[in-house]
N, C-alpha and C positions, 0 to 999 in steps of 0.2 A: 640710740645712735645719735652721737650729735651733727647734726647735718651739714652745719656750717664748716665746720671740720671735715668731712667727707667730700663735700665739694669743692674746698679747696686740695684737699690730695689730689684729685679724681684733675683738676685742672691743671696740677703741677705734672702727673700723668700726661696729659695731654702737649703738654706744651714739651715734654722729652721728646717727644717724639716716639714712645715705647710701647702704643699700643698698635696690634696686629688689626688688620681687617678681620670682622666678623663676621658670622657665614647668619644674620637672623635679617625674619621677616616682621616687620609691624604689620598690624593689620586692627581693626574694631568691629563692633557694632552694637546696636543700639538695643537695650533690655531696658522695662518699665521706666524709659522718660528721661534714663542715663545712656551717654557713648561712653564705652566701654572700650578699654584699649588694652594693648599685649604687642608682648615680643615672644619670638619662637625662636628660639637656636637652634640651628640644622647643622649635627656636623658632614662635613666633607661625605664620608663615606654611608651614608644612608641615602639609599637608592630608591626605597618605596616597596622591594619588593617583600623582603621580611617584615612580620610586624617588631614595632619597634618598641620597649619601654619610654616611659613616658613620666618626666618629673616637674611637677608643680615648685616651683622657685620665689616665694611671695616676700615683697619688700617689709620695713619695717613702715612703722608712722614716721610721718614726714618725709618720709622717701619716695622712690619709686621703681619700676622696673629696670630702668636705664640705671641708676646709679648700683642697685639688686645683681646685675650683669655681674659688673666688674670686683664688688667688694668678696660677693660668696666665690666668683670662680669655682662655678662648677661647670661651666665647658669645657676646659681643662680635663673633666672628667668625663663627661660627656664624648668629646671625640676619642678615649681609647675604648670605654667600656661600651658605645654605641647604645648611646637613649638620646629622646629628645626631650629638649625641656622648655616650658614655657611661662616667661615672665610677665605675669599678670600686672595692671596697677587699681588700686582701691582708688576710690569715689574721694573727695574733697570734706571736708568737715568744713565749717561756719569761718575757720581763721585760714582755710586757703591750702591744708594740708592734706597730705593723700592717706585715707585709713583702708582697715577694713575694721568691717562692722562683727569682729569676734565674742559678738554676746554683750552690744556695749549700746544697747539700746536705740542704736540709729536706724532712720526708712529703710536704707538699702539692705537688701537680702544679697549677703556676699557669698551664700552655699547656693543660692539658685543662679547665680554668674556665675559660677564656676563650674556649677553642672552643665550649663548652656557651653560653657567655653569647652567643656569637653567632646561635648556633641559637636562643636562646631570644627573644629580639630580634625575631629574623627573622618571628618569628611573630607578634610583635605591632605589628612598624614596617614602613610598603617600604622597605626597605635595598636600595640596588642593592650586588649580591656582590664586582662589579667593581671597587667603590670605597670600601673597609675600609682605614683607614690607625690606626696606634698614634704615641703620643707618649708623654714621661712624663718627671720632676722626679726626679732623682736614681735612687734603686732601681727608677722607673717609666721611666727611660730605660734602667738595666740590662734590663729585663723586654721591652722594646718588640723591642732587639736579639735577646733570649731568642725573641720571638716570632718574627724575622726567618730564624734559624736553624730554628726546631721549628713554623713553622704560616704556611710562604711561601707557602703554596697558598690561604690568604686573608688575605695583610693584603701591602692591595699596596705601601706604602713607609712606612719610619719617622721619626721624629724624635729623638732622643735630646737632653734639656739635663739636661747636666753629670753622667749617666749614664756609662756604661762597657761592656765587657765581663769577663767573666773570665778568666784565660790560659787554663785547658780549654777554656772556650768555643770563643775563638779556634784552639785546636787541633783542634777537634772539630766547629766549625760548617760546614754544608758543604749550605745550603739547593740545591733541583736549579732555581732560578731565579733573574735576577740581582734584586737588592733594591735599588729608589731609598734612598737614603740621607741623612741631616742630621745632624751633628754642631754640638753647641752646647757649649763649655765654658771655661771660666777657666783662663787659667795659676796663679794663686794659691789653686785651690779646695784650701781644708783637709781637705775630708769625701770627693773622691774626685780625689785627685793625678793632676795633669797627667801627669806621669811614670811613673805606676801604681807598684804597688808589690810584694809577693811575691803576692798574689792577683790582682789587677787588670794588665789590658795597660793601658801609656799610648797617652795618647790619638791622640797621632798613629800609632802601632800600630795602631790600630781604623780610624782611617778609613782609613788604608794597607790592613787588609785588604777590606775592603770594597769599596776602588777597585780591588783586583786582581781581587777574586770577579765582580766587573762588565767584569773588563777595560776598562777606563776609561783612553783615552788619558794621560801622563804626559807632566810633572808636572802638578798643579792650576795654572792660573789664580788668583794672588793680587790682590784690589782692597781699597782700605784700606777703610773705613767710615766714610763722614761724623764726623767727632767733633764733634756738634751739640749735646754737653751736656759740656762742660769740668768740670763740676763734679762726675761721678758716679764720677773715681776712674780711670777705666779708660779703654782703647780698644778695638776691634774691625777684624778682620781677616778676609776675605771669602775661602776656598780654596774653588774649582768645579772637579772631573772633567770632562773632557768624557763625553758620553752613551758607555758601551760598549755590551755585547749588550743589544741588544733596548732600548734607549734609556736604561739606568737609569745615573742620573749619582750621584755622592758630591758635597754642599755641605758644606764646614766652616767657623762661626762658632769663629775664636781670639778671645775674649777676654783682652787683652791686661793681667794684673795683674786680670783680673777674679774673684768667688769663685763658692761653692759657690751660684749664684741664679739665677732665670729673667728675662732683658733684659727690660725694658719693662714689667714686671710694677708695680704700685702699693705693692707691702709689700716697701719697703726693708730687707732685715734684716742686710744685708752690701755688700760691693762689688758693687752691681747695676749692670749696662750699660741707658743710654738712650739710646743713639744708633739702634737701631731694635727693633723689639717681636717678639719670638719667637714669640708667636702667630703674627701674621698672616704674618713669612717660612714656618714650620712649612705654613701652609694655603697660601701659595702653592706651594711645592714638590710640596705633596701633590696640588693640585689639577691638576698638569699627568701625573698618573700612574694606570690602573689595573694590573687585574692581567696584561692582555696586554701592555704598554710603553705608552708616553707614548700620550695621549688625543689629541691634536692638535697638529697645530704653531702653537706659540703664537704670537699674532701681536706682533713688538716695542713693546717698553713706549712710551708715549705719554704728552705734557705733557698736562695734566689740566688746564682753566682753572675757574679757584677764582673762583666768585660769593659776594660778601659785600657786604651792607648793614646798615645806612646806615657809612660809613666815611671820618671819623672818625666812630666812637660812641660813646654818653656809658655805655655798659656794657651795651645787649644788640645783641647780634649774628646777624644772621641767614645763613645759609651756604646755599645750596640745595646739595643731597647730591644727587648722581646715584645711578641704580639700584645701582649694583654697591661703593659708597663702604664702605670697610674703617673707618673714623674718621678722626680729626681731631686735630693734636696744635698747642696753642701752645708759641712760644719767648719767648725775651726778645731783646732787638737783639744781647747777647750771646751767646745760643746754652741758654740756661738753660731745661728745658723748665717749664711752668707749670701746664700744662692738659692734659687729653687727654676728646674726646667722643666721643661715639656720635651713631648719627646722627638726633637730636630736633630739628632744625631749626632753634630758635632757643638763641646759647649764651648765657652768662650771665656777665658779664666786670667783674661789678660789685666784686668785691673785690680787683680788681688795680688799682695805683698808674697813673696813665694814664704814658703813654708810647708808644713805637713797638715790633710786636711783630709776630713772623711765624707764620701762622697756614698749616699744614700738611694738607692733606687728602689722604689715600692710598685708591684704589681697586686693582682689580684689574688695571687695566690702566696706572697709574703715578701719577705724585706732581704734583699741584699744588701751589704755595707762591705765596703776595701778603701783602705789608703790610698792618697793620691798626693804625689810629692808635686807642688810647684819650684820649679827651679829652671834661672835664667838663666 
């Protein structure tokens, strides 16, 4: 991720005026001779009394928690599907940047900070134990896999975008459980090649191993990927394992010519995929997993009818959201995406050119799509 570039989106952001109050806590403390810091997202509606899932959120290099917040938006997700999630930040390297230590030969032990951080959590949130899943943005998808290998005994499946492992790793990982798995990355990433390199296994390597450590029927199931937005450069390609031991399957998003970036994310800084939002596939996958195998058998995806009024509208739009609605994204007739909401009930469509436009709502249980005429 180029950072100088994220930080100036991230300040152009700011200066709109367009970001909402956040509902997180900082907090730290201090493990072998490091302070240690984090952010916690608390949505709105978690009370304490249920336990809650719980998702590890890890920045890439050079980043950190704070800027990790806003690019993955996954609170977004977070407050419909109700998990908590906490944004960690890695220790400093020698030139001042923030890493984790994913099998990269530095002092800090980033699996026994994260074990601690969970303990430490635990004490102050209901976290159900069963349902700890990690994600993470480059070096935090390195890490996520790092955890999958050194701390399977609580983190029940990962996500990796445009992350990796290392060839020791891979030589040496040998979790005593199978690990759901997600792989997300671009053939064209500059920052951690498709094809790996004298450090890094390529990518298809990693999820190759993965689908064997799972024993995961062969080959993957390939489905193309809607190409819903012509204009972002790229395409997507959809590889599924079938479930091996104990249920846990391998998903691979191939990014076709895509870079080193998170799909669906709002801070374009390279060849970013919008044909679908890496959040919310991450929380789907994750949500059909704890730490014993799949939670239930999910019941197949279902057309979702999309209520919108008044329609034509002269620029606001009302959508009723069912309980479980992930958001909301518009198109243009050609497929160009415009918009994407949360779920505030009424949207606000005043500074788009009227015309005919398709107006997307995804929940948990599938995807509504209807027309929606703009007209003054």
């Amino acid at each position: 991720m180029n950072r100088f570039l994220l930080l100036s989106a991230f300040c152009g952001l700011f200066f709109s005026g367009k970001i909402a109050a956040q509902n997180t806590v900082q907090d730290s403390f201090v493990l072998d001779g490091y302070m240690r810091t984090y952010r916690v997202y608390v949505p709105i509606a978690y009370d304490g009394i249920e336990p809650w899932p719980l998702v590890l959120n890890l920045h890439g290099y050079g980043s950190n928690s704070f800027e990790q917040l806003f690019y993955a938006n996954l609170q977004s997700v977070a407050d419909t599907a109700r998990f908590l999630m906490v944004l960690p930040d890695g220790t400093f390297d020698q030139a001042g940047s923030r890493f984790w230590n994913a099998g990269f030969g530095a002092p800090v032990d980033d699996v026994r900070f994260l074990d601690a951080l969970l303990d430490t959590l635990s004490l102050a949130y209901n976290i159900n134990p069963q349902r700890v899943y990690s994600t993470g943005m480059s070096n935090g998808g390195f890490m996520s896999y790092t955890l999958a290998c050194g701390l399977s005994d609580r983190i029940a499946a990962i996500a990796s975008v445009t992350g990796s492992m290392t060839n020791l790793q891979v030589a040496n990982c040998s979790p005593p459980r199978p690990v759901p798995v997600m792989q997300i990355h671009g053939t064209a990433d500059p920052t951690v090649p498709y094809l790996g390199n004298a450090n890094f296994s390529s990518i298809e390597s990693v999820v190759a191993f993965w689908a064997g450590h799972n024993q995961c029927p062969q080959p993957a199931v390939m489905t193309p990927v809607p190409d819903i937005n012509a204009a972002d450069g790229c395409t997507a390609e959809r590889y599924e394992y079938a479930p091996g031991n104990n249920g846990a399957r391998v998903v691979f998003y191939k990014i076709l010519n895509g870079g080193h970036t998170w799909p669906g994310t709002g801070f374009v800084i390279g060849v970013t995929n919008q044909d679908f939002n890496a959040s919310v596939e991450i929380w789907r996958f994750f949500s059909q997993y704890g730490l014993d195998g799949p939670l239930q058998a999910l019941p197949a995806a279902e057309k979702i009818e999309t209520v919108v009024y008044p329609n034509p509208s002269s620029g606001q739009l009302h959508l009723e959201w069912p309980a479980d609605a992930l958001g909301a994204t518009l198109y243009t007739s050609t497929g160009a995406q415009v918009a994407r909401f949360v779920a505030f009930g009424m949207l606000d469509l005043g500074g788009l050119p009227d015309g005919l436009y398709f107006l997307e709502l995804l929940t948990e249980k599938g995807v509504g799509r209807t027309a929606v005429v703009l007209q003054r």
